[in-house]
N, C-alpha and C positions, 0 to 999 in steps of 0.2 A: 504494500500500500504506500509506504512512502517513498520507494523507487517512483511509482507510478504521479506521487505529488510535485516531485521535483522533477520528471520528466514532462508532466504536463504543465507544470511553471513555467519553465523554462522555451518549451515550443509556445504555448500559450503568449508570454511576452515577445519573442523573437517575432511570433507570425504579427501579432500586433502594433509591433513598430514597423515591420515593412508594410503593411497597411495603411499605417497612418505617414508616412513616406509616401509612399504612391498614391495616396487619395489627395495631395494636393493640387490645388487647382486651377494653377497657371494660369492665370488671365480671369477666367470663369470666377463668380462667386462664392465665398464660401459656403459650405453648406455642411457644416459641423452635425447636424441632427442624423443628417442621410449619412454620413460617415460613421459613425458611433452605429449604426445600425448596420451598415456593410462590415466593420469590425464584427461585428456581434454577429449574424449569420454566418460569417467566416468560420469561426472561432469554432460555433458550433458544428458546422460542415465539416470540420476537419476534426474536431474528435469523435463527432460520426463515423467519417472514414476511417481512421487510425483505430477504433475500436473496431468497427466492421474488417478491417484488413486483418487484425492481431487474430482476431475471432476463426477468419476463417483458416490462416494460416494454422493453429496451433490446433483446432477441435473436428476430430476426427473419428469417427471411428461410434459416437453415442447415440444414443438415440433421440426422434427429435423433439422432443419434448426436454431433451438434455440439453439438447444444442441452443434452443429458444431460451431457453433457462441462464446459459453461460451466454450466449449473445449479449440479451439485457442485462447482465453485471458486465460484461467488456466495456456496455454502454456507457453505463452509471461510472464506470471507473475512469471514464475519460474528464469527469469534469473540472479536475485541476486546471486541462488550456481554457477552458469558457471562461473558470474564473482567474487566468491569467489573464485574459481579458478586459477586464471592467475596471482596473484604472482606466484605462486607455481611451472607455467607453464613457467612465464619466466624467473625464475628460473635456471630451469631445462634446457630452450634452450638458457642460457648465458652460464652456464656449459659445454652444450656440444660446444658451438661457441669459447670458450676458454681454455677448453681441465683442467677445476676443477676438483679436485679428487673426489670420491663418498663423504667418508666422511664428509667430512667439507659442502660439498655442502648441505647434506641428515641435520646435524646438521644447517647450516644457514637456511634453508626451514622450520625446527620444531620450531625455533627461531621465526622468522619469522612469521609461523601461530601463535604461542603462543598468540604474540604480537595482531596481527590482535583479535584473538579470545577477549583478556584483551578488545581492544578500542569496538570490537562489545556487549561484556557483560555491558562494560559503557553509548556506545550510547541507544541501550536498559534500562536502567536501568534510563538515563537523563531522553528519552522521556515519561518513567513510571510514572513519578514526584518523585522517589528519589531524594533524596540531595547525594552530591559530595562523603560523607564517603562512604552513601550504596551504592552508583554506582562504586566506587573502588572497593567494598570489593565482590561483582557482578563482575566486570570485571577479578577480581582477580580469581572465581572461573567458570568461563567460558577460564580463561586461564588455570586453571590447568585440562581441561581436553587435551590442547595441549599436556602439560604437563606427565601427563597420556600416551599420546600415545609415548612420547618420550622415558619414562620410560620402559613402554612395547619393546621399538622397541630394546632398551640395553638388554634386559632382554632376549629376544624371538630369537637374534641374538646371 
């Protein structure tokens, strides 16, 4: 279970900041509400998938009244990306409730995940039985793929 919280933190925020990267909207208005809801379908489509994928890869062989059974917990187990998610999400619907510029907002959100990503590569790295340097120096590179995506998103705009 908590392989599965730190694995769905972590993709959880990753997909969330390339989202909120790519949903900006060059020229066009912003539209923070429709955004925060395209996070949010995402979010959920992909631990749909990733729990449908794991499901069918690994359940073989039971019957199906087993399989429907272990399907719906693959399901239920994916919900750490969703709620890696919803900073991102409420975010995005303070932004639009408050009238934020894209900008600053698109920059507080990558912030934001970086951050999240750093404490998820630490908590990970505690519960591995690293000591405090390696779980920094771990968190530290689980932020920089925030990092990365922020990089990317200056560069590609």
């Amino acid at each position: 279970m908590a392989s599965s919280m730190l694995f769905g933190g972590v993709y959880g925020t990753v997909l969330s900041s390339a989202l909120l990267a790519a949903l900006q909207s060059e020229g066009a208005p912003f539209t923070p509400v429709y955004d925060a809801l395209w996070v949010l379908v995402t979010a959920v489509t992909a631990a749909l998938a990733h729990g449908y994928a794991h499901h069918m890869a690994t359940h073989r062989g039971h019957s199906a009244g087993h399989r429907w059974y272990a399907l719906g917990h693959r399901l239920i187990d994916e919900w750490p990306l969703v709620v890696a998610s919803l900073p991102t999400v409420v975010l995005l619907l303070a932004a639009g409730n408050w009238n934020w510029p894209e900008g600053p907002t698109t920059a507080a959100g990558l912030t934001l995940n970086a951050t999240l990503l750093f404490a998820w590569g630490m908590a990970a790295a505690l519960r591995m039985g690293y000591r405090r340097r390696g779980a920094v120096l771990i968190g530290a590179a689980d932020a920089a793929l925030g990092l990365v995506i922020a990089v990317a998103n200056a560069l590609i705009k």
